[in-house]
Every structure is written in C-alpha cells, then in structure tokens.
C-alpha positions, -999 to +999 in steps of 0.1 A: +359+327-147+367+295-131+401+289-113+419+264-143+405+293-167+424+318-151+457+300-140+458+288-178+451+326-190+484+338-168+504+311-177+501+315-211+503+356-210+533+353-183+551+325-209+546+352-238+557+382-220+584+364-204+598+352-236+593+388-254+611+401-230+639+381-227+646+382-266+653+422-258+679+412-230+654+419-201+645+390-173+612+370-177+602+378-143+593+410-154+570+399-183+555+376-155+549+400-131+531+426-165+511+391-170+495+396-132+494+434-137+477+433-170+450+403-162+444+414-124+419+446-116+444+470-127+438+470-161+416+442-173+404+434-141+401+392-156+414+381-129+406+389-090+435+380-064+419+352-039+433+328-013+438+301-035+461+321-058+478+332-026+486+295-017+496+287-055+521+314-052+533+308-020+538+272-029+558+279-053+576+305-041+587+278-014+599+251-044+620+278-057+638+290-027+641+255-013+656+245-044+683+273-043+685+262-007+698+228-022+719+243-044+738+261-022+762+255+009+770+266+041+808+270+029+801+296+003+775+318+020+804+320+051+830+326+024+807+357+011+795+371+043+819+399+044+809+411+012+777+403+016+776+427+044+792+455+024+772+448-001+738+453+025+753+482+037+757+500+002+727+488-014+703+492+014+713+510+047+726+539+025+694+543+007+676+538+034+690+561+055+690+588+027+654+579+020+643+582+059+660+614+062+645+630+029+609+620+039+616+630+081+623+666+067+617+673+030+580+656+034+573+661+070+562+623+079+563+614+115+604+593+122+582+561+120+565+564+090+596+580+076+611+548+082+587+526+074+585+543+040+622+538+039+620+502+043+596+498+025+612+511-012+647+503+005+642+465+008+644+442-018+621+414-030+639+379-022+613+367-045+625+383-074+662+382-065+659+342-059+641+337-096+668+361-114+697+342-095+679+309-110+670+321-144+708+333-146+723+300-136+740+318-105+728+294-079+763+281-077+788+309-084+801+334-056+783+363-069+750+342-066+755+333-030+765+369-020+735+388-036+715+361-018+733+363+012+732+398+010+692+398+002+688+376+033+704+396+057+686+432+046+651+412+051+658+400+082+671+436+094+640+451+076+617+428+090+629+432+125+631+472+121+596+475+107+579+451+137+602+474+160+590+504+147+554+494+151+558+476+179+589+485+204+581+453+224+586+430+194+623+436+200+619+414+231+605+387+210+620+389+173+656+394+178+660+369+206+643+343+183+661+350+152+692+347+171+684+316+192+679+299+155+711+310+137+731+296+168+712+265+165+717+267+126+752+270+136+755+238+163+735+216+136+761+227+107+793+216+126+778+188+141+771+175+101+806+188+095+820+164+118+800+138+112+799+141+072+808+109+066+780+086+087+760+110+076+762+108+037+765+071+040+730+068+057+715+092+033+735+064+001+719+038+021+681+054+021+686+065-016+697+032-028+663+018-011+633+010-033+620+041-031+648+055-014+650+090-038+619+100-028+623+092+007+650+120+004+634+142-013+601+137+015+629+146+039+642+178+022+605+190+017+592+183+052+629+194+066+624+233+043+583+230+061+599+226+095+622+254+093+602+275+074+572+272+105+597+284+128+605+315+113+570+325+106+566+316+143+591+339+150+577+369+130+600+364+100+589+355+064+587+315+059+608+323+025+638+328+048+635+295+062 
C-alpha cells in the first residue's frame, strides 16, 4: 500500500470515527487514535508504523502545540501556577506514589521498575491534553492554561525522574539544563515586558511589509524549531519547547 493510500485510508477512518464519536459527547481524539489502532497491525494490520509516519506526526504534533503556544501568555500560565501545582500534585504525584508503592510490594518489582511503571501510567499524554484543550476552545480560558501548565510541569518531572532512574548521572546533566533555560525563559520574558512597546511596533512594521505576515509567521516557526532543539538537546521532549 503506498504512502498517499494509507494517509488517505486514516484520514478518512480517523474523520468518521472522530465525528461518531463526538455526536455521543465523547472527544474525536479518541476516534482518531481507534482509526490508528484499527488500520495498524493490531487488528487489520493495513497499515505498518514507518519513519515517515513518525515525521508526519511529529510535524504536526509541533503545529498544534506551537499554535497553543501562540495562543497563550506568559501572564496567565504565572497567574495558574499555583494551581497548577496543586493540580500536579493531586493528579500525578499521588497516583504515582500509590502506584510505585502497590507494585514495590504487592508485585514484587525491583524500586526502579516500580517507578518506572509508575510513571509510566502516572504521566499524562501532552499530546492528547493539547488537542482536547483545542478541540474544546480552552486555549484561552484559565482552566485551559492550568491543565496545560499543570501537564507541562508533570512531564518535565517525569522525564527527569525516569532518565534519573535509569541513569543517576543524568541528574548532573538534565536538571541543570532545564533550569539554566527557564531562567533564561525568564530574563527574555521581562526584557519583552519592558520593552513591549519597540517591540510590537517593529513586529507592525515587518507585518505591514510586502510580505511582511509571512515574515512573522517564518519567525514564529523557526523561533518554536529553536527552542524546541534545545530541549531535545537537553533530554526533554521537543513538544515542551
């Protein structure tokens, strides 16, 4: 089956499903997701997962969460963070730790597969919690930017747990890195803050340029890329960047 076979096949399967399912009050995600489980080697075994599919998906992925990225400010995840925070710590440190603890001595795995276990059913996807906060039109709203704020700060704990756990001397490496970026995150957002103002008027100036929208939109796009390298760089997922 050739590659435009198969991405038309899923498209139109994931488009059905999606739409079946929302019309019983359930997310489309879900029906796109049965699309991949149905058509890929589980079941019909139609479609085989490859490198290029890998890229699509990635791609995409990227568009999505760049475009939340957009979306959003720096104002509302700060004014969220507490609750975002209690909102990590109910939703994945207790069931983690509940989860570790069950499989350490009800199962009898090793501390650091019981914890890699944990983590693993623990964590959420920020895939799927970035497409359900976009489907929902939530991108803008409080609650939006605290589950994604929330969603952000368990994968970066769970990503520097898990390269912990299998590797003590990533802590040298990860956690120095990831908070070497956030300060400079930090510097960069108050030095736009102060200079808002020269700032949005050379950004006018570009966009009223022939060609001047997508000169922005180049910038944006290479600007997510940039970031987006550096955490992968650093160990961390590109989709936090």
């Amino acid at each position: 089956m050739t590659l435009i076979t198969s991405i038309l096949l899923l498209l139109v399967l994931a488009l059905v499903l999606g739409e079946l399912l929302q019309r019983f009050g359930l997310a489309a995600v879900i029906g796109e997701i049965l699309a991949g489980v149905i058509l890929g080697p589980i079941v019909l075994n139609f479609i085989q997962p490859s490198s290029v599919f890998e890229a699509i998906s990635e791609i995409s992925l990227f568009f999505i969460i760049l475009y939340i990225g957009v979306e959003s400010s720096t104002d509302t995840f700060r004014s969220g963070f507490g609750r975002s925070v209690i909102l990590t710590i109910t939703s994945f440190l207790v069931p983690l730790g509940f989860l570790a603890t069950f499989s350490f001595y009800v199962i009898g795995l090793s501390f650091v597969n019981a914890s890699l276990l944990a983590i693993a059913i623990s964590v959420p996807s920020i895939s799927i919690i970035s497409v359900l906060i976009k489907e929902n039109s939530l991108v803008k709203t409080k609650t939006g930017n605290v589950i994604l704020s929330s969603v952000v700060i368990t994968d970066l704990v769970a990503l520097v747990a898990t390269s912990i756990l299998i590797d003590p001397r990533e802590i040298y490496v990860e956690v120095p890195g990831i908070l070497v970026f956030i300060l400079l995150l930090v510097v960069i957002d108050r030095y736009i803050r102060k200079n808002s103002e020269k700032i949005m008027a050379f950004f006018d100036h570009i966009h009223a340029m022939e060609r001047g929208e997508k000169i922005v939109l180049g910038a944006i796009i290479v600007g997510g890329l940039f970031v987006s390298l550096i955490f992968e760089l650093i160990g961390v997922t590109f989709v936090l960047g």
